[in-house]
Phi, psi and omega in degrees: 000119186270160176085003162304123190257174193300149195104329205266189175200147121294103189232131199031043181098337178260165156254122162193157193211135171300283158357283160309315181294333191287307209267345164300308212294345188295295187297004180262279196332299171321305169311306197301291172349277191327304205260035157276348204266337187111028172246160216232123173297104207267322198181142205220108199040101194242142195222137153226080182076242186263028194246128171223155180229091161283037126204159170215128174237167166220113145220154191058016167102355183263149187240141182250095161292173171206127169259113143274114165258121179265147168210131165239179211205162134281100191264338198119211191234135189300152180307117179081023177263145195266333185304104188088173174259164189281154139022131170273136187270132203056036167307311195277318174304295204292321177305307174298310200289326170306321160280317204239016151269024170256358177253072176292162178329290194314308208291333188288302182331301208273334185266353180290309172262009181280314174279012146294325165300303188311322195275353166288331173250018196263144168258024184229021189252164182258151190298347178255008134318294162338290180268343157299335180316321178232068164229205176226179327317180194277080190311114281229008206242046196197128165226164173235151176225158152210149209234126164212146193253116172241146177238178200228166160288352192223334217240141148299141208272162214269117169263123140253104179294099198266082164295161179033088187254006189186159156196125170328131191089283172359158199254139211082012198251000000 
């Protein structure tokens, strides 16, 4: 099946993946995370052609693309079990370094421009938001976050929230 990105499989014509299912339950954790903080969800895998923002929030005037990256890791054997060896030392570091040197320049390029897409179609922006948006300076009420989720074998899994973790013009950015 073409236009599948990596991670994905074909098995009779479907798509499923262990993976795939991991990283939806990633981006619902993310959300809920958000909006426990008081941020109110504009939009959720928003797609402009083969470009997705798998979130867009607001809150306080601040507007949020948001990247997720899901990751697991093998934490062990539960606390205080005689059973197995621990941890590999820095599996939960190396997972984390791996979702977000997984947000490469192209990836920041393609989330950059959807949300450029988004905000051409969006109807909840007010217009002169619309039009400062990507001009300079750089408005202060417009960000990309990425948010990643590990999950562990043992452990409830971990949200981290990076605000302004890129900005478009940055140098790769």
């Amino acid at each position: 099946m073409r236009g599948l990105r990596s991670g994905f499989r074909e098995r009779g014509g479907r798509v499923s993946d262990l993976g795939f299912r991991r990283g939806r339950r990633g981006e619902a954790l993310a959300l809920e995370f958000l909006m426990r903080r008081g941020w109110r969800i504009l939009d959720r895998n928003w797609r402009d052609g083969p470009r997705e923002l798998d979130a867009v929030a607001r809150r306080e005037g601040v507007l949020a693309f948001v990247e997720v990256k899901t990751r697991s890791w093998r934490s062990g054997p539960p606390r205080g079990s005689r059973h197995g060896p621990g941890p590999a030392p820095g599996a939960r570091d190396h997972a984390l370094a791996s979702a977000t040197t997984s947000v490469t320049w192209r990836k920041r390029r393609e989330v950059h421009r959807a949300a450029r897409a988004w905000v051409a179609h969006s109807q909840t922006l007010p217009e002169e938001v619309r039009i400062r948006m990507f001009g300079r300076p750089w408005p202060s009420v417009l960000r990309f976050d990425l948010i990643v989720v590990l999950f562990s074998n043992h452990d409830d899994p971990e949200v981290i929230h990076v605000p302004d973790a890129w900005r478009p013009g940055w140098p790769n950015g």
